[in-house]
Legacy VTK file of the C-alpha trace (Angstrom):
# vtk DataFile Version 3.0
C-alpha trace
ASCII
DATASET POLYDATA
POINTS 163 float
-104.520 17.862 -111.524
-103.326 17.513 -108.039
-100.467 19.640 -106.527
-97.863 16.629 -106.528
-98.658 16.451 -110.184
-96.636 17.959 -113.309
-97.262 20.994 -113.011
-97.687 21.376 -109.075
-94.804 21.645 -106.228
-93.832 18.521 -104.362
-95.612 18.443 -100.971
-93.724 19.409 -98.060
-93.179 18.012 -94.615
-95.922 17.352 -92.859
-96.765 19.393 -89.660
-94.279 18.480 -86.229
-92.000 16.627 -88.745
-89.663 19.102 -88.249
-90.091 18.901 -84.873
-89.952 15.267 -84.321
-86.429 15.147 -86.197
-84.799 18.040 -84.091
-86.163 16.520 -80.848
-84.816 12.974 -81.669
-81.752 14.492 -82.904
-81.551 16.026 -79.636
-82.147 12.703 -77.784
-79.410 11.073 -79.925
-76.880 13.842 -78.380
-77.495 12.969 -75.012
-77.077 9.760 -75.186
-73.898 10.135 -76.741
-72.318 12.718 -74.778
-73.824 10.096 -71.569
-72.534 7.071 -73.212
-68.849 8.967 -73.612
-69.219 9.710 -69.997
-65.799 7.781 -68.383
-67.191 4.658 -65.938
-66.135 3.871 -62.378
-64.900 1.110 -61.063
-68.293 0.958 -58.664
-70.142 1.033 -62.377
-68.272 -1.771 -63.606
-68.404 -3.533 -60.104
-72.603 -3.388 -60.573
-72.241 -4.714 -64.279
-70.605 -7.270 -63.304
-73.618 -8.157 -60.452
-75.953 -7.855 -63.493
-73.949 -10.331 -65.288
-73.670 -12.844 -62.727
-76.941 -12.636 -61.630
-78.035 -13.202 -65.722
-75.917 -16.339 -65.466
-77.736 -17.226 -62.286
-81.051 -17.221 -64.217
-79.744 -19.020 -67.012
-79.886 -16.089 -69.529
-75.967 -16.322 -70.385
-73.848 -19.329 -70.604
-70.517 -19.988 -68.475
-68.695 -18.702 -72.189
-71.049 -15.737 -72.321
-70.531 -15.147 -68.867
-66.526 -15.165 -68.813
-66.880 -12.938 -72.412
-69.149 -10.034 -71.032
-67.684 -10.046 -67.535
-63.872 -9.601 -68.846
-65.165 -6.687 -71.346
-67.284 -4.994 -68.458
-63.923 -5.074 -66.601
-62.004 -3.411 -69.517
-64.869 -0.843 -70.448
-63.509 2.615 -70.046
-67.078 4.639 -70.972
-70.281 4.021 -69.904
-71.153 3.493 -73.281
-69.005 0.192 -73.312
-71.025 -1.151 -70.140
-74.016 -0.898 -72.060
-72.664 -2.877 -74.592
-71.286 -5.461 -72.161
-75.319 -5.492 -71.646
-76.801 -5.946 -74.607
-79.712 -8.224 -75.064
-80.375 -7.798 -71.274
-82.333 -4.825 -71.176
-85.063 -5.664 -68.628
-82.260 -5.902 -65.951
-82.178 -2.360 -64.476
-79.234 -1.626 -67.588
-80.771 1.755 -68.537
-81.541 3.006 -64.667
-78.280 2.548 -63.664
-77.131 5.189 -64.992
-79.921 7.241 -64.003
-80.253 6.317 -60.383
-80.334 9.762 -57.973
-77.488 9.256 -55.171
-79.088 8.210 -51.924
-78.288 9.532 -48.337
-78.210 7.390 -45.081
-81.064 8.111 -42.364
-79.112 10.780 -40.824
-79.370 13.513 -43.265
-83.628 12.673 -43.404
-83.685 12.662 -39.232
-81.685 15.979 -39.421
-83.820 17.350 -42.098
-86.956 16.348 -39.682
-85.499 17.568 -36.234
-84.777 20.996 -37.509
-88.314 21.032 -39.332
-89.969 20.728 -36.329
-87.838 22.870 -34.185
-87.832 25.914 -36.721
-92.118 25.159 -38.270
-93.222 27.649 -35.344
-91.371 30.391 -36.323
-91.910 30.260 -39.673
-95.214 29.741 -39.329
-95.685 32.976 -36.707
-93.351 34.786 -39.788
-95.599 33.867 -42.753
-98.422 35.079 -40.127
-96.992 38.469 -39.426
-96.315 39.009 -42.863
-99.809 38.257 -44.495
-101.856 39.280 -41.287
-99.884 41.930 -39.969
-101.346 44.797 -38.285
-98.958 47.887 -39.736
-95.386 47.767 -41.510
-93.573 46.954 -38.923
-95.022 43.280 -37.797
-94.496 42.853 -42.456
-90.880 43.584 -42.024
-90.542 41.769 -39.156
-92.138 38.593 -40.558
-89.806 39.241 -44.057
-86.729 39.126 -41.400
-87.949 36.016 -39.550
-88.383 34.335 -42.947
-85.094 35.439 -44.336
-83.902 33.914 -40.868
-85.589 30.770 -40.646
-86.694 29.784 -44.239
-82.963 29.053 -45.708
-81.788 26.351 -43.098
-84.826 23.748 -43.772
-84.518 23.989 -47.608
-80.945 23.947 -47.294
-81.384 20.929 -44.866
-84.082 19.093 -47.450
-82.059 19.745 -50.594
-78.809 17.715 -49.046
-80.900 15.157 -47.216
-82.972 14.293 -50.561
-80.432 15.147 -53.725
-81.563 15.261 -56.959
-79.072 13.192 -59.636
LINES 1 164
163 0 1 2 3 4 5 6 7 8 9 10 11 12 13 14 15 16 17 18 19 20 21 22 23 24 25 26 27 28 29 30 31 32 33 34 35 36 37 38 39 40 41 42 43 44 45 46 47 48 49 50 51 52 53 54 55 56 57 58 59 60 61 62 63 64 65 66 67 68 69 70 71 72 73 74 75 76 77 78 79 80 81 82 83 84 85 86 87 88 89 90 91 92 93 94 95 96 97 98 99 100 101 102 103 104 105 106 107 108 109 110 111 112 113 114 115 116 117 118 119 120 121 122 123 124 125 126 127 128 129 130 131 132 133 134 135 136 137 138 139 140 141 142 143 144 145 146 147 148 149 150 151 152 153 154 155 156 157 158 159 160 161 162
């Protein structure tokens, strides 16, 4: 007899089942909590771009076009927009959302400017501290690092934000 048979236990889940179902039930929670999230008025603005532009390529009718542009104009969650959307997925729909926030030139050419002006020093810093010839050029190098170091990643991390 097998062990699914009368006498034998039912077989269990197989292995990463378990696994599977918590991480899509995971995936399903984001996605709600982000489709809950409240939209803009910039969000509906670039809805209604989609929809005009899928009118433009003859993927909605004039109807459609009135239906889905009203409703992306009422949405109040982000949720709504994508529903405004649906059927229309390969037009940027799901990156939207997603997109990281993008600074003008100035932040970049400030990030650069002070990257070059501070590189020597931090360079001359790591130097002293790996190739130092007692204690005191180390703790000297730690100082000029502890100096130098913050303002370029501080510079980078507001010149190239993360979403």
């Amino acid at each position: 007899m097998t062990a699914s048979g009368a006498g034998g236990a039912a077989p269990g889940p197989r292995p990463g089942e378990e696994a599977l179902r918590r991480w899509y039930a995971a995936r399903e929670r984001v996605e709600a909590k982000r489709d809950a999230l409240l939209a803009s008025d910039a969000e509906r603005d670039d809805v209604c771009v989609l929809l005009n532009r899928a009118f433009s390529e003859g993927r909605l009718t004039s109807p459609e076009l009135e239906e889905r542009t009203s409703s992306a104009l009422a949405a109040r969650t982000r949720g709504d927009l994508e529903d405004v959307l649906a059927g229309l997925d390969d037009m940027e729909s799901r990156t939207m959302w997603n997109a990281a926030p993008q600074r003008g030139l100035l932040p970049r050419l400030m990030f650069w400017c002070v990257g070059l002006v501070t590189a020597p020093f931090i360079l001359m810093a790591f130097g002293l501290l790996l190739f130092g010839s007692d204690g005191g050029d180390r703790v000297f190098g730690i100082i000029a690092l502890t100096v130098f170091l913050p303002g370029p990643v501080a510079l980078y991390r507001w010149a190239h934000p993360r979403r």
